[in-house]
C-alpha positions in Angstrom: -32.2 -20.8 31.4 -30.4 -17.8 32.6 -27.7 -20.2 34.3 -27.8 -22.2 30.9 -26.5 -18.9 28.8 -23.7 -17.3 31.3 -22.4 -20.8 30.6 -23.1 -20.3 26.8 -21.4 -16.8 27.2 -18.6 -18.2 29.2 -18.3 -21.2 27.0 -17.8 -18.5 23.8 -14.9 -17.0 25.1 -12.6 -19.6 26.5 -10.8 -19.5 23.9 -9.7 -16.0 24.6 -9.5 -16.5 28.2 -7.2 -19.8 27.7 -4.8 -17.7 24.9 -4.8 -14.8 27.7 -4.2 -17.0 30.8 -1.3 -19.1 28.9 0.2 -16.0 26.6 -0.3 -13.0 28.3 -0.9 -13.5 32.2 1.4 -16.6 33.0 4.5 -14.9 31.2 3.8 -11.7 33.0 3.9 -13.3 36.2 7.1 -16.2 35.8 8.8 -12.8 34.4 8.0 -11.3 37.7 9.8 -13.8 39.5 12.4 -14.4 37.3 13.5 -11.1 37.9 14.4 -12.0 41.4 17.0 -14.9 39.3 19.4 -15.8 38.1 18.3 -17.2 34.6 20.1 -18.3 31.4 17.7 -19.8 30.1 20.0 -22.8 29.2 19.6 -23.7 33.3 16.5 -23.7 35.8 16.7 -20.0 37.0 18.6 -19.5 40.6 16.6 -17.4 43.4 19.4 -14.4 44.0 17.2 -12.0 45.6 17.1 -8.5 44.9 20.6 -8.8 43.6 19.4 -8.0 39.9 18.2 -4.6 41.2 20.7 -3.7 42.9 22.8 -4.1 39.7 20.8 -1.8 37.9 20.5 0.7 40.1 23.8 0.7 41.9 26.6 -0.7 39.5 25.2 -0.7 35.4 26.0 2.3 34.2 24.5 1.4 31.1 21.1 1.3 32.7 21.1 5.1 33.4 22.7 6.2 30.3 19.8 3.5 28.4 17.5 5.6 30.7 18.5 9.1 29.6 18.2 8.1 26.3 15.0 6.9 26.2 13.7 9.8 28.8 15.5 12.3 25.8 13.8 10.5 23.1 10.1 10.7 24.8 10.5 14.8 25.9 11.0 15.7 22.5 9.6 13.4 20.0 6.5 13.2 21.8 5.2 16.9 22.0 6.6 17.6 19.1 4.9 14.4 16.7 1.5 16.0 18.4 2.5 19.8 17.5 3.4 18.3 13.9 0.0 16.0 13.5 -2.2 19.1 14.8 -1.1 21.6 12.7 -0.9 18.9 9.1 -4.5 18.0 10.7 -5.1 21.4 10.6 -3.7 22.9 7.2 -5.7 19.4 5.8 -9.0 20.4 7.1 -9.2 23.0 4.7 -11.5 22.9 1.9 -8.8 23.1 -0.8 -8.5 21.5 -4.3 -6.7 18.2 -4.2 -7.0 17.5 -0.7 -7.1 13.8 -0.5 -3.8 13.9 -2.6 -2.2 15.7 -0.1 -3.4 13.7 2.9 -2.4 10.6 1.3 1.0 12.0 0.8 1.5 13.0 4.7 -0.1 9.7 5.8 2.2 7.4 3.4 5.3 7.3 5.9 3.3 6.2 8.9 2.3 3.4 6.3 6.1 2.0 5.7 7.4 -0.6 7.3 10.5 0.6 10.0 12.7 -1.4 8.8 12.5 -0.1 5.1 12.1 3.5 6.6 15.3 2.9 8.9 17.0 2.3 5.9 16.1 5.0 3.4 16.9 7.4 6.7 20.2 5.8 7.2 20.7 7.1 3.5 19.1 10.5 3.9 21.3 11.1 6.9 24.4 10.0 5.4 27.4 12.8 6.4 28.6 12.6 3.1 25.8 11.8 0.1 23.3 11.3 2.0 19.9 13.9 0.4 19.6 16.1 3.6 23.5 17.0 4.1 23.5 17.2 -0.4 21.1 20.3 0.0 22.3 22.1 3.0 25.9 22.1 0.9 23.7 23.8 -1.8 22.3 26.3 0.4 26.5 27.2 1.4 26.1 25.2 4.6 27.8 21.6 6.2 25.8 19.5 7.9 26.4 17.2 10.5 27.5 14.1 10.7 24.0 13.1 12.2 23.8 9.5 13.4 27.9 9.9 13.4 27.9 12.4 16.3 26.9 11.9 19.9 25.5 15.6 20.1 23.0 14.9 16.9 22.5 10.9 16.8 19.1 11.1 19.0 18.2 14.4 17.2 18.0 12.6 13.9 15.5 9.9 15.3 13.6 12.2 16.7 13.6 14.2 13.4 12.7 10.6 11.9 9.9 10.3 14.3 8.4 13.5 13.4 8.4 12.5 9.6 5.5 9.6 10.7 3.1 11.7 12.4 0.5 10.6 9.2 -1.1 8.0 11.7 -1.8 10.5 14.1 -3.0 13.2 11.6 -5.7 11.2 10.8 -7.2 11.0 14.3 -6.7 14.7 14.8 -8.5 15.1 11.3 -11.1 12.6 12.4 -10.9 14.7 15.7 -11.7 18.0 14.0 -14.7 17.0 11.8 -16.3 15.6 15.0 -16.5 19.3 16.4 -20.1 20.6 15.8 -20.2 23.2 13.3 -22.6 25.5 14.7 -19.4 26.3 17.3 -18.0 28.2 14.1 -21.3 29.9 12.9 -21.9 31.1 16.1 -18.0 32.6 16.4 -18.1 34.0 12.9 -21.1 35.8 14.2 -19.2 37.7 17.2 -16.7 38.3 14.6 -14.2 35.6 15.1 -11.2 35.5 12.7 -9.4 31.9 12.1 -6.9 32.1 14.2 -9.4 32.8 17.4 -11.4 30.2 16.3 -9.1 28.2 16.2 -7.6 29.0 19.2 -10.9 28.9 21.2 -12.8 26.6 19.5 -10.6 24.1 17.4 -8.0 23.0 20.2 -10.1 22.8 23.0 -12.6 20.9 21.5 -9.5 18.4 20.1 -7.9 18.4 23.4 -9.6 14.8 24.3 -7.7 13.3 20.9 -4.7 15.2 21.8 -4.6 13.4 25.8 -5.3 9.9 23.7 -2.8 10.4 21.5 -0.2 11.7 24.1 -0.5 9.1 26.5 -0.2 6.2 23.3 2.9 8.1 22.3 4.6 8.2 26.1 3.7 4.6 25.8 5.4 3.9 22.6 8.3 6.3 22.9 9.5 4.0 26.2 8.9 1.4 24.4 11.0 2.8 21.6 13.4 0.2 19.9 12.8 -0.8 16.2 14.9 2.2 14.3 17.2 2.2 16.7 18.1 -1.0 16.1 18.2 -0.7 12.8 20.1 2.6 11.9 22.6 1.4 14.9 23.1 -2.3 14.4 21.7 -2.7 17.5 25.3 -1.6 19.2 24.0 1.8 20.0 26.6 4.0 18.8 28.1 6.4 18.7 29.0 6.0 22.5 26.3 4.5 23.7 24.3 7.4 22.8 21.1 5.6 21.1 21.2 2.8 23.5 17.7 3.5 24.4 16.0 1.3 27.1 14.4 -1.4 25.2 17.6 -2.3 23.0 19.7 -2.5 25.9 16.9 -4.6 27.7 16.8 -7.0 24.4 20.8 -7.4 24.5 20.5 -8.5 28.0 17.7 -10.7 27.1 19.2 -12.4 23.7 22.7 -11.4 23.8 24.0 -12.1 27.3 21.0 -14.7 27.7 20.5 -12.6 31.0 17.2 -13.3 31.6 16.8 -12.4 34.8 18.6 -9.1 34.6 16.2 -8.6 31.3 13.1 -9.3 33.5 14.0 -7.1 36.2 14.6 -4.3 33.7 11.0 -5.0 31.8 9.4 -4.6 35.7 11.1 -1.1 35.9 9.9 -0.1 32.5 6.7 -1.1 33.7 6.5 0.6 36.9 8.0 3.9 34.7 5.5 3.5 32.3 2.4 2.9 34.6 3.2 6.0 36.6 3.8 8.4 33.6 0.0 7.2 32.6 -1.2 7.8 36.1 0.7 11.3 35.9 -1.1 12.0 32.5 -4.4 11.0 33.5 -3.9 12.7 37.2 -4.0 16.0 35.0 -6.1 15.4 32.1 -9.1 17.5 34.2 -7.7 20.2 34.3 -6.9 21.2 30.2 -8.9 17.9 28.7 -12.3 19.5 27.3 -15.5 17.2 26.6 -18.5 18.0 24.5 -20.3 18.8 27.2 
């Protein structure tokens, strides 16, 4: 009988293991080796070695400047979506009239599709009528040119990033009503004001949400490609300076038909990605604090 329902259990979830085996884990593997190929994908692919590599690492300049880019984008949007989500989770905490109309306002962007949001931003960031370079002439100052200007083009997608940190509000709000509230009697007893409370009470006790949400956005920002793509017509300009990692990896991929330069590229945004989680989660001990 017991033999009779592992084979019921089993039997239950072939379908998943089949959609894995032929969706997920054959493709990861052929792209492993097609990254030692030469591959077209209009001929059979053509063993070469390490030669794509070698390429990438020795004669693509593009690689390391895709690289920088996307290394750029992830130091600063990253710690700075989590400073913005804490502190809107925080101001939102409050017990305040009209609450849930606020937090349905700051949670609305993360809710818009990027293309549509690449495009309203393409108009905000205009250089010449665009809404954020219309009120800095107001206030007797000229704005940049923005996506126009290698200095400030991955400034303004970070800035864009920062405007969507709704999604992750809600998990640091969720986060915050999950801390037990006798932690706050017990301060306002010693004489605790807000700000040590918060300080001692509030963001250690959120620190587990915060190394969740840290290592999804590492995650994401090196995976980073959508806006880009959008707000740059996939050509990265100006000067290459929003060709991030993943756009430059898709041109190889569907532009050149490349696909075995494309493959090898994907294995060394895996290898980056995997150790930057192993980093993360090599420190998490040491500021990540539990319940108990």
């Amino acid at each position: 009988m017991s033999k009779w329902k592992s084979w019921q259990g089993w039997l239950f979830i072939s379908p998943w293991l089949l959609g894995f085996a032929l969706l997920v884990a054959y493709p990861f593997a052929y792209s492993f080796y097609l990254s030692f190929c030469r591959y077209d994908v209009l001929s059979p692919p053509v063993w070469v070695g390490l030669r794509n590599y070698r390429n990438l690492l020795a004669h693509d300049p593009l690689f390391w400047k895709s690289l920088y880019n996307t290394f750029y984008y992830a130091v600063f949007s990253v710690p700075l979506g989590i400073a913005a989500g804490v502190a809107l989770a925080l101001l939102l905490s409050a017990d305040i009239r009209g609450l849930s109309v606020y937090r349905t306002i700051f949670y609305l962007p993360s809710i818009v599709p990027m293309v549509a949001s690449s495009i309203l931003w393409i108009w905000l960031l205009n250089p010449q009528m665009g809404l954020i370079n219309t009120v800095l002439r107001l206030a007797g100052m000229e704005g940049p040119a923005w996506l126009g200007s290698t200095a400030w083009s991955k400034p303004s997608l970070i800035l864009m990033s920062i405007w969507a940190c709704g999604g992750s509000m809600i998990i640091y709000l969720a986060g915050i009503k999950d801390i037990p509230s006798a932690l706050y009697e017990a301060a306002k007893v010693d004489g605790a004001n807000v700000f040590q409370r918060t300080v001692h009470i509030t963001l250690p006790m959120l620190t587990p949400v915060i190394f969740f949400n840290l290592v999804m956005g590492v995650i994401s920002a090196f995976q980073y490609f959508t806006q880009a793509y959008v707000m740059t017509f996939g050509l990265g300009l100006p000067e290459n300076s929003t060709l991030f990692y993943s756009m430059y990896l898709f041109n190889n991929a569907w532009l050149y038909l490349n696909m075995g330069y494309a493959s090898a590229m994907a294995w060394i945004l895996f290898s980056i990605v995997m150790a930057a989680t192993l980093l993360l989660f090599g420190t998490h001990t040491r500021w990540v604090h539990y319940g108990n």
